[in-house]
C-alpha positions as CSV (number, residue, x, y, z in Angstrom):
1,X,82.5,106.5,163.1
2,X,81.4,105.0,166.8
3,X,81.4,101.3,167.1
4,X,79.5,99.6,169.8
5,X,79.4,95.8,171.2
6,X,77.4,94.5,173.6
7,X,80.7,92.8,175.1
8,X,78.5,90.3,176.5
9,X,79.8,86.7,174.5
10,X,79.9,88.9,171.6
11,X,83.6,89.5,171.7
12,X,84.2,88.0,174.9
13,X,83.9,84.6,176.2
14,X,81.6,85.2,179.2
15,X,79.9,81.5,179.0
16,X,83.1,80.1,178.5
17,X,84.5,82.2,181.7
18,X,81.2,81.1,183.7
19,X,81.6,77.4,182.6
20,X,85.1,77.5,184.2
21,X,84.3,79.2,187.3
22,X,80.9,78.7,188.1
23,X,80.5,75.2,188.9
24,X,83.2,75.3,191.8
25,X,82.0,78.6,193.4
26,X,78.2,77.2,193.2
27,X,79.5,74.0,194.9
28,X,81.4,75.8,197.7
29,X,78.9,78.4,198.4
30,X,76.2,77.3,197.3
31,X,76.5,73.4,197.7
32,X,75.2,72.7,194.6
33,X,76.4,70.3,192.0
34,X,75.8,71.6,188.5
35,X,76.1,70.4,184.9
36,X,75.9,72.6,181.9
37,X,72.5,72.2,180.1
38,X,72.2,75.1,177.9
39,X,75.7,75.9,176.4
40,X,73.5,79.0,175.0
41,X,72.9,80.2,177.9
42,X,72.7,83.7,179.2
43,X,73.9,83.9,182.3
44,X,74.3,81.6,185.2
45,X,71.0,80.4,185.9
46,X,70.6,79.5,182.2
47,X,73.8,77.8,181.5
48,X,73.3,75.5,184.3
49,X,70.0,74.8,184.8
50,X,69.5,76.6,188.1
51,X,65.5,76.7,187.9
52,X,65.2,73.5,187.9
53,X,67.9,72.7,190.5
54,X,65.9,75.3,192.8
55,X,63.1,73.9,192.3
56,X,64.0,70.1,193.3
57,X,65.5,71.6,196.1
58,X,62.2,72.9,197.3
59,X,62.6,76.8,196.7
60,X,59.6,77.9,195.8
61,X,58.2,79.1,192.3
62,X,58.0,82.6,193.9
63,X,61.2,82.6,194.9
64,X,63.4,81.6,192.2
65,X,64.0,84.2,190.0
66,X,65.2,86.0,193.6
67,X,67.5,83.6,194.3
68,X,68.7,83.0,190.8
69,X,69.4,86.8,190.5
70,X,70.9,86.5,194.3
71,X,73.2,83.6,193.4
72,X,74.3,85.3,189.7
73,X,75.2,88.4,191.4
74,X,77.0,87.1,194.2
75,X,79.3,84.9,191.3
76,X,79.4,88.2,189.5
77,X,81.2,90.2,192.4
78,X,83.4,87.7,192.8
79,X,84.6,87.1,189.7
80,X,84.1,89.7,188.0
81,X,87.4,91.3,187.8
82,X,88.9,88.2,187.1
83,X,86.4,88.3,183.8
84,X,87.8,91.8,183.0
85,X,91.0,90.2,182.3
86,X,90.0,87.0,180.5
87,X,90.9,86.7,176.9
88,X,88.6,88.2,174.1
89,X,87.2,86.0,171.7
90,X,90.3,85.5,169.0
91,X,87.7,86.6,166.1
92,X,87.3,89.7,167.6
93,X,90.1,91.7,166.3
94,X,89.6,90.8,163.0
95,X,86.0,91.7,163.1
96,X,86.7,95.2,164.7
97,X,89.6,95.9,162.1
98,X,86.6,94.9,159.3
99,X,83.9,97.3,160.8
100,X,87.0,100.0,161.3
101,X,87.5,99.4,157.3
């Protein structure tokens, strides 16, 4: 039997990972102060809000999901080694050892 997880803040804690790092690397590179307004989020752009951000800093409509994806991927190669070795989700073995079953 093959199992497969879409690792993505299924069994790993990639929003918990971007809520640590992102706000400091958006700040130095970026120079822009973010809050976390959807804990659900996604990715980047929808954990903190970056349309809207964007947008009240003047980028225009046609240009946002280009710089969103621009800023998410420049956090991405960055960190994401760093991510490769963050903890799993402490749920996850369990759930694996239950599927294996």
């Amino acid at each position: 039997m093959n199992i497969v997880f879409d690792i993505d803040d299924t069994i790993t804690n990639e929003t918990e990972f971007m809520i640590k790092y992102a706000p400091k690397f958006l700040k130095k590179k970026y120079n822009l102060d973010v809050k976390i307004t959807n804990p659900n989020g996604y990715n980047v752009g929808e954990v903190f809000g970056l349309k809207e951000i964007l947008i009240n800093n003047g980028i225009s409509q046609g240009k946002i999901e280009q710089e969103i994806k621009k800023i998410t991927d420049s956090f991405w190669n960055k960190y994401f080694v760093k991510y490769m070795f963050y903890p799993i989700k402490k749920e996850a073995k369990e759930t694996i050892n239950e599927l294996k079953k």
